[in-house]
C-alpha positions in Angstrom: 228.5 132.3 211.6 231.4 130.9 213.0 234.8 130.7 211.4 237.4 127.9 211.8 240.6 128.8 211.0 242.9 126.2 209.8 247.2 126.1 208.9 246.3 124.6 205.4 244.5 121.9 203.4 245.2 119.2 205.3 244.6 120.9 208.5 241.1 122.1 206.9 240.3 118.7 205.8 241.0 117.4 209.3 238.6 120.1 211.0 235.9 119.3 208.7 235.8 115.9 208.8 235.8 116.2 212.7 232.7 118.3 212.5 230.8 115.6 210.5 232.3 112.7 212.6 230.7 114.4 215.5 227.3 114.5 213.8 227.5 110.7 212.8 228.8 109.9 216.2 226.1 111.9 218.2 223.1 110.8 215.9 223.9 107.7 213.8 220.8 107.5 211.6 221.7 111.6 210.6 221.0 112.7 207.7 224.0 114.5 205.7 223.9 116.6 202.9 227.4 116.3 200.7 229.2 118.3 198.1 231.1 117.0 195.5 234.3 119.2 193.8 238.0 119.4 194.4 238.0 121.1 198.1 235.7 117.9 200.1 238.3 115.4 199.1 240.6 115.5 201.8 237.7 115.8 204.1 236.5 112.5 202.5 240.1 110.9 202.7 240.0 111.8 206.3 236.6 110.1 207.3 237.5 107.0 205.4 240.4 106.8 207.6 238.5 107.0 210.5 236.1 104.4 209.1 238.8 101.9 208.7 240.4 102.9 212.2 236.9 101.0 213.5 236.2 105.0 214.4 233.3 105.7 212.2 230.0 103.5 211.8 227.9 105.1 208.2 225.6 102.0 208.3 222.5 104.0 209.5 223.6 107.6 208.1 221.7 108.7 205.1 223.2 111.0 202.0 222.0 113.6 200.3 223.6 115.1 197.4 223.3 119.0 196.2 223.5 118.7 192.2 224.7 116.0 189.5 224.5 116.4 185.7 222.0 116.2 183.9 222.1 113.7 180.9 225.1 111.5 182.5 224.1 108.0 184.3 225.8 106.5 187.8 228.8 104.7 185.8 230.2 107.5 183.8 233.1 108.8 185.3 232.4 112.6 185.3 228.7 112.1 187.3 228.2 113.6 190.7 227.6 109.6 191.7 230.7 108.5 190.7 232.5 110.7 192.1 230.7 110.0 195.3 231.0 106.5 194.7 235.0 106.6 194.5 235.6 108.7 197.1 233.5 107.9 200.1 230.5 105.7 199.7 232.7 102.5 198.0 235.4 103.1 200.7 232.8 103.2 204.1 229.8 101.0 205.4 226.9 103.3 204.6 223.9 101.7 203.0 224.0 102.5 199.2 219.8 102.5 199.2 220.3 105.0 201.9 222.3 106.9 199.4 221.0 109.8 197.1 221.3 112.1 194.2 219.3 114.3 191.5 218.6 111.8 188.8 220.7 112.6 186.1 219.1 109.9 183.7 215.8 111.7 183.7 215.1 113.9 180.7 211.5 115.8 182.2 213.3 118.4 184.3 210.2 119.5 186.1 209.8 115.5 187.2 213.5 115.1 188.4 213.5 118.4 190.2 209.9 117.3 192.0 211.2 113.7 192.5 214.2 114.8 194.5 212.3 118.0 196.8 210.0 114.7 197.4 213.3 112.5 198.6 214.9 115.2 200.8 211.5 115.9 202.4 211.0 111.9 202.6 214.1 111.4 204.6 213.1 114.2 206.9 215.4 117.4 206.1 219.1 117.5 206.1 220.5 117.6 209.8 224.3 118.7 208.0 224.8 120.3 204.7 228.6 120.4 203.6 229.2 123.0 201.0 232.0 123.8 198.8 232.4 127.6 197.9 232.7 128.5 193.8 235.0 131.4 192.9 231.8 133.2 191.9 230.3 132.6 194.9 227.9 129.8 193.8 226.9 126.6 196.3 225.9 123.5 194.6 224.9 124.9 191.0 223.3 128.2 192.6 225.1 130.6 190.3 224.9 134.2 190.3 221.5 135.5 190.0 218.6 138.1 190.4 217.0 135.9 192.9 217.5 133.0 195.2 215.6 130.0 193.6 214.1 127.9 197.0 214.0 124.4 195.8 215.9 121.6 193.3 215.5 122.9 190.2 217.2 122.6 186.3 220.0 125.3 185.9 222.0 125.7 182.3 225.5 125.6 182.6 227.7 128.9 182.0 229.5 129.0 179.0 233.0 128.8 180.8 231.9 125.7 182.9 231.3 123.9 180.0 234.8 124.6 178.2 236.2 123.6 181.6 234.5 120.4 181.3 235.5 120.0 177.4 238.5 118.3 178.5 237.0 115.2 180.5 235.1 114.3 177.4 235.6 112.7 173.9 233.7 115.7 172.3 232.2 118.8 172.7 228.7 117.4 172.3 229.2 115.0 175.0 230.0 117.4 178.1 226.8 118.1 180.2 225.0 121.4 179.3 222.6 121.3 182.3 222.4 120.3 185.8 220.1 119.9 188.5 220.8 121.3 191.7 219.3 121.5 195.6 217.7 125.2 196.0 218.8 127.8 198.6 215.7 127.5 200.4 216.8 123.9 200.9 220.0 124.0 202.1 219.2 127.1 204.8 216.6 124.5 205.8 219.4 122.0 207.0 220.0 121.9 210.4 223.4 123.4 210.5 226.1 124.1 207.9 229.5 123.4 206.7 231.6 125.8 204.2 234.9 124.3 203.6 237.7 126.3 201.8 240.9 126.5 201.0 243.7 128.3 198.5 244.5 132.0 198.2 242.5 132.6 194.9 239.3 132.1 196.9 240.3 135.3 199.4 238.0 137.5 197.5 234.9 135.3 197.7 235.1 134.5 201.4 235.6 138.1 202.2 232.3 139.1 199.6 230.7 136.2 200.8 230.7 136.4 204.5 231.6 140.0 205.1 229.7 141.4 202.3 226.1 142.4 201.4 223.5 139.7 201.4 222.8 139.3 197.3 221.8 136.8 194.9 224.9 138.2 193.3 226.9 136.2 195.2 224.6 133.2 196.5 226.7 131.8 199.2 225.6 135.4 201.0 222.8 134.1 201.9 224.3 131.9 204.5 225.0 134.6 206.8 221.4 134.2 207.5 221.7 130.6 208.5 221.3 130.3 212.7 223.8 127.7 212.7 227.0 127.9 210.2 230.5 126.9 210.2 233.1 127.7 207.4 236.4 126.0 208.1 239.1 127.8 205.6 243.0 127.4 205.4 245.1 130.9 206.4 245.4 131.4 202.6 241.9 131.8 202.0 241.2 134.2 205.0 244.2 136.2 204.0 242.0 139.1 203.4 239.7 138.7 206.4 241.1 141.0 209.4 
């Protein structure tokens, strides 16, 4: 595992997206597995720069997404495709056929989940898999467990994501109380790795994490593992790394 360390946001968002820009660069068909959430999109920002400096060509790289709601199609504004859609694939070149997500429209679980292990596998494994890094230490909607669950699967939504989410919609009925998400056994299977975080409150986590015992506890542990990992975190959120 190999630790970036960066001044701040900005500075992290910069080092990440030169990391990926590197992989499109040095194999333009890749295939890159992307991470919605707060903490990607500067590194997003920073790639669509690039893009319209004539720096970046997406037109043969192919996406594939860790999680999206379950229940909530493409055009609502609170799905994992939207957000996608707003922040990166609208704004470069990259073929939106080329371009994919759990289905969030289908209501048989066990179908969307194999559907999706059948897309990932169809497009030939995931060459890099960007990851965010939840307080809890959960990656895509891998939440703290007894096990490590290997492939996409249906996950219900913790009682204080759900009140988080409260807000973004009309009514209480309305917010998402399920989610499909990649598997752990899937993302270790990507050819390499990249954690990026940022902000003082997420100390603790990188430290447990990445210093810590291996635990389905903390699912992002199981990274350490991975032959070939980056995590590219701002100076507040390795404050209690020595």
């Amino acid at each position: 595992m190999r630790i970036v360390r960066a001044e701040d946001y900005k500075d992290m968002s910069r080092k990440a997206a030169n990391i990926i820009s590197a992989q499109v660069i040095m194999k333009p068909d890749c295939v890159l597995g992307l991470a919605t959430g707060s903490t990607p999109i500067g590194t997003y920002e920073q790639l669509v720069e690039w893009y319209k400096k004539g720096d970046l060509d997406f037109s043969k790289v192919t996406s594939v997404n860790l999680d999206e709601y379950k229940g909530l199609t493409r055009d609502n504004d609170q799905s994992y495709y939207y957000f996608m859609n707003d922040h990166l694939f609208s704004k470069v070149n990259i073929d939106k056929n080329n371009t994919h997500l759990p289905d969030g429209t289908e209501s048989d679980s066990d179908k969307a989940c194999s559907d999706y292990n059948k897309v990932i596998e169809s497009v030939g494994g995931i060459d890099l898999q960007l990851l965010g890094l939840g307080h809890n230490g959960h990656i895509g909607f891998n939440e703290p467990a007894d096990e490590f669950i290997p492939e996409t699967h249906c996950v219900d939504l913790t009682p204080s994501t759900i009140e988080a989410n409260k807000r973004f919609f009309a009514s209480y009925d309305d917010v998402p109380k399920q989610a499909y998400t990649m598997g752990i056994k899937t993302i270790m299977l990507a050819k390499s790795v990249l954690v990026v975080v940022s902000g003082e409150d997420k100390a603790a986590i990188v430290r447990d994490a990445f210093f810590g015992p291996i635990t389905p506890k903390v699912q992002a542990s199981v990274l350490q593992l991975h032959p070939n990992v980056t995590v590219v975190a701002d100076k507040a959120a390795l404050s209690l790394v020595k």
